[in-house]
C-alpha positions in Angstrom: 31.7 -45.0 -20.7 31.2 -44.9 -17.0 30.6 -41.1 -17.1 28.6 -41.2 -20.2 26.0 -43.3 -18.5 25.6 -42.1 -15.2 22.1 -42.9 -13.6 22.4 -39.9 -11.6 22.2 -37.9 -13.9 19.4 -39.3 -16.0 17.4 -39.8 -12.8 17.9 -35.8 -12.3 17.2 -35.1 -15.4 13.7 -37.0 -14.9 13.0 -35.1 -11.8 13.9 -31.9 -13.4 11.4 -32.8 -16.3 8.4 -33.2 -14.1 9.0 -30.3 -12.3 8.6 -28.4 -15.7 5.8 -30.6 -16.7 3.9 -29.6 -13.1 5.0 -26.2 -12.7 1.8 -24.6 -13.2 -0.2 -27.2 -10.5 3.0 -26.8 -7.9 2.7 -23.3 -8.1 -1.0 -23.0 -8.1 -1.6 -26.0 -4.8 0.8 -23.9 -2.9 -1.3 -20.6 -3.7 -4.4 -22.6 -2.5 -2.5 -23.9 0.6 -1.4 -20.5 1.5 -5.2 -19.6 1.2 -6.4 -22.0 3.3 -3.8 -21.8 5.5 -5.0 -17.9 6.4 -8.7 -19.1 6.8 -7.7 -21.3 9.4 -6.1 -18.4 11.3 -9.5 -18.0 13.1 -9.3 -21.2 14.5 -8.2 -21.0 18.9 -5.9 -23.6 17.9 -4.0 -21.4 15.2 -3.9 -17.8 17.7 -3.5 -16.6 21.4 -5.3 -14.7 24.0 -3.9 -11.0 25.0 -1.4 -10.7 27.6 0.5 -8.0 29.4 4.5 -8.2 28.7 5.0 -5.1 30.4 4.3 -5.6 34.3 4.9 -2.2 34.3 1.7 -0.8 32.8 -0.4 -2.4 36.1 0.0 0.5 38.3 -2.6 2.4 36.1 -5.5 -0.6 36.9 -5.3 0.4 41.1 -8.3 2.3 42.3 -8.5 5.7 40.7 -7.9 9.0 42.6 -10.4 11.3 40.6 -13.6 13.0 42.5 -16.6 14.1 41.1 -15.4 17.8 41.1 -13.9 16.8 38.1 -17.0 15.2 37.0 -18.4 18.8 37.3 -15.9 20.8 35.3 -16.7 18.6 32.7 -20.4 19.4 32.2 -19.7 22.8 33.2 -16.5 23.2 30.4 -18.7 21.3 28.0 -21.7 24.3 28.3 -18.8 26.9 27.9 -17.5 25.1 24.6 -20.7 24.8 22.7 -21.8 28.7 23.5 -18.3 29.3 22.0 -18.9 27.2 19.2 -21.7 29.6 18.3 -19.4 32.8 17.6 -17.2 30.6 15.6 -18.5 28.4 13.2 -16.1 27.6 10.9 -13.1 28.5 12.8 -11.2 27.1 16.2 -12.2 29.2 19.5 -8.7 30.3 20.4 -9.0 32.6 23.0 -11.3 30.4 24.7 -8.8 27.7 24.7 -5.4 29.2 25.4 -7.7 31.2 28.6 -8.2 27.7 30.1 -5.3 26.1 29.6 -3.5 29.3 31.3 -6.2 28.7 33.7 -5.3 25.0 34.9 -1.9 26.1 35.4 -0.1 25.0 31.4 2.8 26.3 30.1 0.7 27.5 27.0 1.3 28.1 23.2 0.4 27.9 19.5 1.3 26.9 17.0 1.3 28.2 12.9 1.4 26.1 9.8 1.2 26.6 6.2 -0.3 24.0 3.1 1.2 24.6 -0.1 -1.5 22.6 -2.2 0.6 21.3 -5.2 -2.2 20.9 -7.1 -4.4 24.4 -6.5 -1.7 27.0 -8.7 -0.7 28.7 -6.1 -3.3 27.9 -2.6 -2.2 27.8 0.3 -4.0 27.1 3.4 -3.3 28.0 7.1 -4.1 26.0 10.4 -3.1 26.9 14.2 -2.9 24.1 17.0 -2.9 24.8 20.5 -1.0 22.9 23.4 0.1 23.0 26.6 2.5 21.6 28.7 2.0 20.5 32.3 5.6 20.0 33.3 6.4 16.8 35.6 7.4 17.9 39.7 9.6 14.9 40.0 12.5 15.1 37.2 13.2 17.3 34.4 11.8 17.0 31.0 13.3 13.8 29.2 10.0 12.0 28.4 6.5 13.3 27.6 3.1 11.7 27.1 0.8 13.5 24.7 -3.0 13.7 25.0 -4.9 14.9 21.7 -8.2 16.0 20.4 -9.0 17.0 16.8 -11.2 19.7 16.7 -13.6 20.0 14.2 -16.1 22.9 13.9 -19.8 23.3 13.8 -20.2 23.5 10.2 -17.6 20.9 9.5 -19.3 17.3 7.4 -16.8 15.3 9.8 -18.6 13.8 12.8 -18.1 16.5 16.3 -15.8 15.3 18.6 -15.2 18.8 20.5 -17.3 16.7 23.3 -13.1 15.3 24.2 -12.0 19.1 24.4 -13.3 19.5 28.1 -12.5 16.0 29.1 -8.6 16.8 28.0 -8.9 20.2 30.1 -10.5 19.1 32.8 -8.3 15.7 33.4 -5.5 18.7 32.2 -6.7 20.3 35.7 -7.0 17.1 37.7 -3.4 16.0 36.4 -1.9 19.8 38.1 -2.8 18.9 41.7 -0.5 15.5 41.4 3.0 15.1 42.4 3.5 11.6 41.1 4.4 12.5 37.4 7.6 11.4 35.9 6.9 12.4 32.6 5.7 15.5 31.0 1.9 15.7 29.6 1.0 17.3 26.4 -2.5 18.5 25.8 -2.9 19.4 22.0 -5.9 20.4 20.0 -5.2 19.7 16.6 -6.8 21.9 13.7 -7.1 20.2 9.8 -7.5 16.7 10.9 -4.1 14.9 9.9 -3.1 17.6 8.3 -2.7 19.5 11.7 -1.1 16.6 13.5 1.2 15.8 10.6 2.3 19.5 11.0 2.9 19.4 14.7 5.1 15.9 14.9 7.7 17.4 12.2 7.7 20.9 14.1 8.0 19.2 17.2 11.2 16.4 15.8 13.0 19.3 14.2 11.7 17.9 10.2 13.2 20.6 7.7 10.7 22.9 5.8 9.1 21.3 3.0 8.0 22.3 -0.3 4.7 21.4 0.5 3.7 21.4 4.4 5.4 24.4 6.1 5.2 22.8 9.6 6.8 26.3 11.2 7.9 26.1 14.6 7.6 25.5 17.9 8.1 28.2 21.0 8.6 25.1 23.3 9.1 21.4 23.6 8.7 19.2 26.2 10.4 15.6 26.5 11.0 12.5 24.2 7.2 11.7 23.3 6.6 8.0 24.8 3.2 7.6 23.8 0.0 9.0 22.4 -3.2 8.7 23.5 -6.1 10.5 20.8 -9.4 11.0 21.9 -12.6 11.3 19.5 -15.7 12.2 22.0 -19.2 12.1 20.0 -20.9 13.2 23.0 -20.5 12.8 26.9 -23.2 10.3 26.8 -21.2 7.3 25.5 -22.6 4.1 24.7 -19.1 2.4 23.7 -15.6 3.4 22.4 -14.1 1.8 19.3 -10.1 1.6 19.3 -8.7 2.7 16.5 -4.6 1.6 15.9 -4.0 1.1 12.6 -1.5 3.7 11.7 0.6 5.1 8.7 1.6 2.6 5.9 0.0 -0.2 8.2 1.6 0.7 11.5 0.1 -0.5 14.7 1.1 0.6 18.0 2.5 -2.0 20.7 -0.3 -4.7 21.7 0.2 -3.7 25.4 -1.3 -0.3 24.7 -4.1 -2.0 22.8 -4.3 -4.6 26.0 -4.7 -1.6 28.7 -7.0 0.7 27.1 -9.3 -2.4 27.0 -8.8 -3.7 30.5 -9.4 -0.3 31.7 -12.6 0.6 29.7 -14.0 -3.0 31.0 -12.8 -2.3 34.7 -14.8 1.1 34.1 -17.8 -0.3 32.7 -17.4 0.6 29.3 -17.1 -1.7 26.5 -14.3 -0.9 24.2 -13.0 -3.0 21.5 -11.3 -3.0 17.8 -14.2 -2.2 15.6 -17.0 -2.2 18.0 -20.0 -1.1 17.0 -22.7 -1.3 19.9 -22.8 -1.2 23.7 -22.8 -5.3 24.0 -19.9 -7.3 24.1 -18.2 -8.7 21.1 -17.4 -12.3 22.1 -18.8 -14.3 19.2 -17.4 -17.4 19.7 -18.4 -18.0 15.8 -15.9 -18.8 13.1 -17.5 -16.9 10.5 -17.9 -13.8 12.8 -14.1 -14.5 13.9 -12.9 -14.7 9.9 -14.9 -11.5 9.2 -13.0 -9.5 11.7 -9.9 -10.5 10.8 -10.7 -9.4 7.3 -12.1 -6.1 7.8 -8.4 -5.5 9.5 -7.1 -6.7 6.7 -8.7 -4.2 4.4 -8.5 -1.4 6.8 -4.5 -1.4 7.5 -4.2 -2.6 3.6 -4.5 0.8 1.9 -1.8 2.3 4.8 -4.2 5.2 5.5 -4.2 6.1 9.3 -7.3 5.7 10.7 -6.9 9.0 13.4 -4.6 11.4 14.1 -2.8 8.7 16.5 -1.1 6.9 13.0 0.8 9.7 12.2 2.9 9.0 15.9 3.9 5.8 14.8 6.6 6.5 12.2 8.6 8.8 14.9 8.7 5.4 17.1 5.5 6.4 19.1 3.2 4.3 20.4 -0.5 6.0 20.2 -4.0 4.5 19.5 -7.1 6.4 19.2 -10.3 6.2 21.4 -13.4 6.9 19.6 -16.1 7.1 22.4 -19.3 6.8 20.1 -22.7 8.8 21.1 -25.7 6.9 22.8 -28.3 6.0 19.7 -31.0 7.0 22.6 -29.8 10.1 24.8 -30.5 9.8 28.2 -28.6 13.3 28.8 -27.3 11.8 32.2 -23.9 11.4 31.6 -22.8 8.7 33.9 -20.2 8.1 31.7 -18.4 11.1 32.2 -16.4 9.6 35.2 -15.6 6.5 33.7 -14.2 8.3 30.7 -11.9 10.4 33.1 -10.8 7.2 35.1 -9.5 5.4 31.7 -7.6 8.1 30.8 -6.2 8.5 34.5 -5.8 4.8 34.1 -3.7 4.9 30.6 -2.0 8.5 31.7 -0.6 6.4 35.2 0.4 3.0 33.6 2.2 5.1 30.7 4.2 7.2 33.1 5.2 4.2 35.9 7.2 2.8 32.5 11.2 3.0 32.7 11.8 2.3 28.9 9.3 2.4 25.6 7.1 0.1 24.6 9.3 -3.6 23.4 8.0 -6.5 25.0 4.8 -7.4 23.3 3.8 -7.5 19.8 4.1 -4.7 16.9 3.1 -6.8 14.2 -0.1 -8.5 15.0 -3.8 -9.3 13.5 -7.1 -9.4 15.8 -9.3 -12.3 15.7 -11.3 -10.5 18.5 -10.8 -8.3 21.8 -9.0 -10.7 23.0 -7.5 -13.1 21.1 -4.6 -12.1 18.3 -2.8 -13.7 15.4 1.1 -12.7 15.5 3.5 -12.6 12.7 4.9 -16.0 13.5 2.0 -17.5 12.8 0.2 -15.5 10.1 3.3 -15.2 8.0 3.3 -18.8 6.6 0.3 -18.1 4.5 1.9 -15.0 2.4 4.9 -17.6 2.0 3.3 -19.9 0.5 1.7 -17.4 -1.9 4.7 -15.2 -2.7 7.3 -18.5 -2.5 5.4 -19.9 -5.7 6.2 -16.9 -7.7 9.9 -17.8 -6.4 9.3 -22.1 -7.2 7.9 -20.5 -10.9 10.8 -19.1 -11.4 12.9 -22.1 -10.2 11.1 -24.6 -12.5 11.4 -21.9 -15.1 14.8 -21.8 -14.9 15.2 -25.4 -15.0 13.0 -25.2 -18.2 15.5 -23.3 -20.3 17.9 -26.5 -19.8 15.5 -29.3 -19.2 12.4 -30.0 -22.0 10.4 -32.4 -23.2 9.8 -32.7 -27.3 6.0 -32.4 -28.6 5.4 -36.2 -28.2 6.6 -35.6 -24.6 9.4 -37.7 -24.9 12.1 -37.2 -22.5 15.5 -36.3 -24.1 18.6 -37.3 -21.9 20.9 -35.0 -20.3 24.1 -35.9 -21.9 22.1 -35.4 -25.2 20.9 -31.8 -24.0 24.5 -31.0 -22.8 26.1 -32.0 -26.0 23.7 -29.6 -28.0 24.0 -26.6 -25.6 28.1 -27.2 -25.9 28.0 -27.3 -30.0 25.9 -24.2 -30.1 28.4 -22.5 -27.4 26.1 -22.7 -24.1 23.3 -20.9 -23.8 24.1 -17.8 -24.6 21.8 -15.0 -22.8 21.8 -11.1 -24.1 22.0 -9.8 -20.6 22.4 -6.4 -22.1 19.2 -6.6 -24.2 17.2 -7.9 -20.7 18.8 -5.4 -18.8 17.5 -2.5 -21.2 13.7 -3.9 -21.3 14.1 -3.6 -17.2 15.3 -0.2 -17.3 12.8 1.2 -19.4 9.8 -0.1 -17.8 10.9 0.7 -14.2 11.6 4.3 -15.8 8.2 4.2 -17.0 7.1 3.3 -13.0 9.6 6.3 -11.9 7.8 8.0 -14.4 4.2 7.6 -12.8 6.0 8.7 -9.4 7.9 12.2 -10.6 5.0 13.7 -12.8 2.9 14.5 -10.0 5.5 16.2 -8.2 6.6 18.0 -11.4 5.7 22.0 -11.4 5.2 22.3 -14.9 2.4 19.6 -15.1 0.7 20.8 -11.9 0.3 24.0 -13.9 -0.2 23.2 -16.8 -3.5 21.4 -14.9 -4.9 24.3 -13.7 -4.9 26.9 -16.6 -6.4 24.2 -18.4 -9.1 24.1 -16.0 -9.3 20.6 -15.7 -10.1 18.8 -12.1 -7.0 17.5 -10.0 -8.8 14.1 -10.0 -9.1 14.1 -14.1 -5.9 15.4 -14.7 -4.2 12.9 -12.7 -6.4 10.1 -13.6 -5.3 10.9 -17.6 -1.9 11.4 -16.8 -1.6 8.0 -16.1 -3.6 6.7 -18.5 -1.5 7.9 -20.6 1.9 6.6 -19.6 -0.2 2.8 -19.0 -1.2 4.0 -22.6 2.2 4.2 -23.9 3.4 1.1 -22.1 1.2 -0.9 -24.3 3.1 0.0 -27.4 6.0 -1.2 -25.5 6.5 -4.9 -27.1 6.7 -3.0 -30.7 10.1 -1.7 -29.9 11.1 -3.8 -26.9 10.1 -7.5 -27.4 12.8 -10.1 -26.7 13.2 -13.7 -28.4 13.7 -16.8 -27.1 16.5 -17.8 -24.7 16.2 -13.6 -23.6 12.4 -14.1 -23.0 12.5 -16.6 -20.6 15.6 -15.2 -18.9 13.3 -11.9 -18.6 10.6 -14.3 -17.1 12.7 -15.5 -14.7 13.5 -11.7 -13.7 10.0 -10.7 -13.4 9.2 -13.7 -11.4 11.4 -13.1 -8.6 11.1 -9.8 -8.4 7.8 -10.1 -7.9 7.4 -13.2 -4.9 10.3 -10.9 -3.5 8.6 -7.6 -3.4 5.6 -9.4 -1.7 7.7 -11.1 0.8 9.0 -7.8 1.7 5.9 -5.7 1.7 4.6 -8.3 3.6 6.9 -7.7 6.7 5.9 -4.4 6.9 2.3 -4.0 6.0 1.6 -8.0 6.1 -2.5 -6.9 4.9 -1.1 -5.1 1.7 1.1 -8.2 0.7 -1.7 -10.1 1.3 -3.7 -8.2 -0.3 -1.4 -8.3 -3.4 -0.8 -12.1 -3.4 -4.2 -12.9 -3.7 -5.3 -10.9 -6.3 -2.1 -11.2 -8.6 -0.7 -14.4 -7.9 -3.3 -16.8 -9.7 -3.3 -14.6 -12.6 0.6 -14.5 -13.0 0.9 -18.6 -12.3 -1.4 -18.5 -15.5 0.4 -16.1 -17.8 2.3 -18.7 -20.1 4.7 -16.4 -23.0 4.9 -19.7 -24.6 1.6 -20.6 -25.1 -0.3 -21.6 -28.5 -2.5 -18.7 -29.8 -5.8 -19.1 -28.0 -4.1 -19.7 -24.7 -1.7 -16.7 -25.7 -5.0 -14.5 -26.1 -6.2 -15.5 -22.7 -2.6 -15.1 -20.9 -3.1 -11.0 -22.3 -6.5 -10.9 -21.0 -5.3 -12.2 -17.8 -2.3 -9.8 -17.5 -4.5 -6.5 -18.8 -6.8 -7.8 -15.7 -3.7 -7.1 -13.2 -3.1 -3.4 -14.7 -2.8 -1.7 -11.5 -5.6 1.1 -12.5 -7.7 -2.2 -13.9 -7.7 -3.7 -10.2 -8.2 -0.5 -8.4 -10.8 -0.2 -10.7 -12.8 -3.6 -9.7 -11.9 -3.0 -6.4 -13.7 0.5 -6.2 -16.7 -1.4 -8.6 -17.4 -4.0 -5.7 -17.4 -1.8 -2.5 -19.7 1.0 -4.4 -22.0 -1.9 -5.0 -21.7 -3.6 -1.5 -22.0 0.2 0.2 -24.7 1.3 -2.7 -26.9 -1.8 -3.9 -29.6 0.4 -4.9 -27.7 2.1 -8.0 -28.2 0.9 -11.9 -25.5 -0.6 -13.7 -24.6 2.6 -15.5 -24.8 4.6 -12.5 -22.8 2.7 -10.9 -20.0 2.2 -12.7 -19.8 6.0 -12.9 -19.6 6.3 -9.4 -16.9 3.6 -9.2 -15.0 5.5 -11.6 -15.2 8.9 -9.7 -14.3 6.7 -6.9 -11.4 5.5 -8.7 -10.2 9.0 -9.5 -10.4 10.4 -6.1 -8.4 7.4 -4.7 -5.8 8.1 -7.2 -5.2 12.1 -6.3 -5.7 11.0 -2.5 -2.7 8.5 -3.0 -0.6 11.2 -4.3 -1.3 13.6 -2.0 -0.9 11.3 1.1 2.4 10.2 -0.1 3.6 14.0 -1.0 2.2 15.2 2.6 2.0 12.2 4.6 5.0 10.0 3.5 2.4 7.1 3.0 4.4 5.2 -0.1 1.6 2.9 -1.4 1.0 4.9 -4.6 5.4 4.9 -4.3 5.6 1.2 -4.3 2.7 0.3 -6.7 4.1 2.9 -9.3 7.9 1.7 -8.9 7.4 -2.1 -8.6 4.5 -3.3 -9.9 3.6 -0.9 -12.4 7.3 -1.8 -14.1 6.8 -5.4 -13.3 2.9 -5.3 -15.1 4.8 -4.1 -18.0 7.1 -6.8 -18.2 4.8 -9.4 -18.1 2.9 -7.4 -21.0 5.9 -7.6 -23.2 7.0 -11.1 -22.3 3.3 -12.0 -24.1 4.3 -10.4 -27.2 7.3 -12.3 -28.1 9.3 -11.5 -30.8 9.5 -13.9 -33.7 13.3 -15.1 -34.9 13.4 -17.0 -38.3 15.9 -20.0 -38.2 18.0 -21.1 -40.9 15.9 -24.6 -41.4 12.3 -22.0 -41.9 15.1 -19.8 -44.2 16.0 -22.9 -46.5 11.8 -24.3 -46.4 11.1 -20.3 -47.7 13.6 -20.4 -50.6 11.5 -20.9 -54.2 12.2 -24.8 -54.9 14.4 -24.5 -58.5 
């Protein structure tokens, strides 16, 4: 009798009872809490102020060694360059280049590579880059710094930044006459953009020959590559430079890099900063100014785009950032910041080559709250737990749910009683096997998204049909999202297998976030906000008006639904002056160019955004789409209340 009437286990029983009764408030306070907790982050009391780890990057702040000779070959390389420019207009002036990099005394060569566009039928597009190699007097060639400019051409719709091209050459001759190098420098001029550097890194690493980007090869190599230093000129009359760090699939480059290039520029009397946009310094001491910038990070190292040629260093282990020195609005054509330019990259070229080991001390995963003040993973992590860890609670309580209930008058039944009924009906008695073959055919479908791109036969079929990369991509995958709403005809589950499925989803999802958000914390951010409410909210076992709002809900969190939205609200925050109709054509154009760009990145670049989306949540959207759609099992009670009364 003892056992039979153990308080314990009622009392659990109570608790577990609640917790199924409040699952949906649980889940959704610690949503909110996570939230708020990230609005906070702003606060001084909730991040720190920039430090150097590295007492090794100081030598580069000492008084600088350059002369105005220097200064000179600058305005005098710059007059050469743009009377080149002239005689090739759409093209890279390569004789020009490889003459005055043999001039200054580099070991000098080019470099070939080949686009095989998998969407053209067939086109292929050529680049060349140039570099040279000033080898370092004082040890043989184990390390190497490089120093890049992009060059864009005259007719080109990118911005012209071939005003860095004689700063490189000339700091290139500066850097000959100095015995104090340790490490070899690389000067490269990059051709294509990305496409260019992308090219270079896997020549220059030994990456095999892909189907796609022939990288070539390389006639010679100089040392380990340390660091990366990209330079984006406007003009040589500079109002301010904007730092650009975030990198490939959300990569940011050591926050002791970030920290010198802005002590230099200030010691130089330039104002540099993350996102700076004018010639005054950004120190709003302002919350909401503070909250904004942290956003606009947020969104920019969400999508895992690099914002420069320097984000393609970073998954080769390399520390690089980019410095975009922005024209003056008013030209004063005096150029008085010619030296300080030179002396910042002296400064950041010294400091890099005085270290003994790469880049560890300080911080790679980090948020800016301003120039100098930063939010590191420790403490911004808490809020994307809180998000992601009630998916995991949901599924928890959900679990508990399939054992602990309350009837329709909410009365609690006891434990024993629950026990006793599971026992005479054999336990409860899961079909793993149906489960498991729901899971497998929508993460096929998601592997399905991934490999028709890359197939052959599709990209051909494309062009002889003469429809646009953009469109044909675009309904390719409307199609498969198509199919995958037909899904709960063939695959829906009942009962005991549909919450089990539930559970599934549940934890693969607050998982997937928790992981993502290691790596590219803005993206699982990102993620959480947007999807969590929505899939708190989706209830399987709902009555039929909150049934037909849980499907609205989940067609809402269709992957091409929220890219959609997303697309919708920037082209009306960045175009306010477009009708409605217009508008929404734009976004949708918008929303088909983002799709072929996603492909393409992650078939060039390696950037696995459009991977991850298509393999994870794609399957997992599906899942919730056939959990709504359950599948209805008559019971032999409703068989004997159906039978014609005799």
């Amino acid at each position: 009798m003892g056992l039979l009437t153990n308080p314990s286990i009622s009392q659990k029983a109570k608790y577990c009872r609640k917790l199924v009764r409040y699952n949906t408030a649980i889940c959704l306070t610690l949503y909110l809490l996570g939230v708020a907790f990230f609005c906070v982050l702003p606060d001084a009391n909730f991040n720190s102020g920039t430090y150097f780890s590295e007492n090794a990057l100081l030598p580069g702040l000492v008084n600088s060694e350059l002369e105005m000779e220097t200064v000179n070959l600058v305005k005098s390389l710059s007059g050469e360059l743009q009377r080149e420019r002239e005689n090739y207009p759409k093209g890279v002036p390569y004789p020009w280049l490889l003459a005055k990099m043999r001039r200054f005394g580099l070991e000098t060569h080019t470099h070939n590579f080949t686009l095989n566009y998998p969407f053209g039928g067939g086109k292929r597009f050529k680049g060349e880059n140039v570099y040279g190699i000033l080898r370092a007097p004082r040890i043989a060639s184990t390390e190497a710094i490089v120093i890049s400019v992009p060059y864009r051409p005259p007719e080109t719709v990118h911005t012209d930044v071939s005003a860095g091209v004689p700063l490189m050459l000339a700091f290139a001759d500066f850097a000959r006459r100095k015995k104090y190098w340790a490490k070899d420098i690389i000067f490269l001029v990059t051709e294509q953009e990305q496409l260019g550097m992308q090219a270079w890194l896997e020549a220059y690493h030994g990456g095999e020959d892909g189907r796609i980007l022939d990288s070539g090869m390389l006639r010679a190599r100089a040392g380990s590559i340390q660091a990366a230093l990209n330079l984006e000129v406007q003009s040589l009359d500079i109002s301010h430079i904007n730092l650009k760090i975030e990198g490939l699939n959300g990569q940011l480059p050591n926050l002791d890099l970030h920290n010198l290039v802005q002590k230099l520029s200030s010691k130089n009397g330039i104002i540099a900063g993350y996102k700076q946009s004018s010639s005054s310094p950004k120190r709003s001491f302002r919350y909401q100014d503070k909250l904004l910038n942290l956003l606009s990070m947020v969104f920019s190292q969400a999508s895992g785009v690099p914002t420069g040629n320097h984000g393609l260093f970073h998954k080769y282990g390399i520390e690089a950032l980019t410095l975009e020195a922005i024209k003056r609005e008013r030209a004063q054509q005096q150029f008085q910041e010619v030296g300080s330019m030179l002396r910042i990259i002296e400064g950041i070229s010294r400091s890099l080559n005085n270290l003994l080991e790469r880049f560890h001390q300080s911080f790679f995963f980090y948020l800016l709250v301003s120039n100098d003040r930063f939010v590191s993973i420790g403490d911004y992590m808490p809020s994307l737990a809180l998000m992601a860890g009630s998916l995991l609670i949901k599924a928890f309580i959900h679990y508990l749910s399939m054992y602990y209930s309350a009837d329709e008058n909410g009365a609690e039944k006891s434990e024993d009683t629950n026990m006793v009924e599971a026992k005479q009906k054999g336990g409860i008695n899961i079909g793993y096997f149906s489960v498991g073959i729901v899971l497998l055919v929508a993460h096929s479908i998601g592997a399905l998204m991934v490999l028709l791109p890359q197939s052959k036969p599709i990209s051909q079929y494309l062009h002889e049909a003469d429809l646009s990369t953009q469109f044909g991509l675009f309904s390719l995958f409307v199609a498969v999202l198509v199919v995958a709403l037909t899904l709960p005809a063939f695959c829906a589950l009942s009962g005991i297998n549909g919450e089990a499925l539930h559970v599934a989803v549940l934890l693969e999802l607050g998982t997937v976030l928790l992981a993502v958000g290691m790596l590219n914390f803005s993206l699982g951010f990102s993620l959480a906000v947007l999807l969590v409410p929505f899939i708190i909210l989706i209830r399987p076992a709902a009555s039929h008006g909150a049934k037909l709002l849980c499907r609205l809900c989940c067609l809402l969190i269709n992957p091409l639904v929220v890219l959609y939205c997303v697309l919708l609200a920037l082209t009306w925050y960045l175009f306010p002056e477009l009708a409605f109709k217009p508008l929404l054509n734009k976004a949708l154009t918008a929303t088909m160019d983002a799709l072929t760009y996603s492909v393409v990145d992650s078939m060039i670049y390696g950037n696995w955004l459009f991977d991850m989306v298509s393999l994870i949540f794609v399957p997992c959207w599906v899942l919730l789409w056939v959990l709504l759609f359950p599948k209805t099992v008559v019971n032999d009670h409703q068989k004997a209340n159906l039978k014609p009364q005799q």
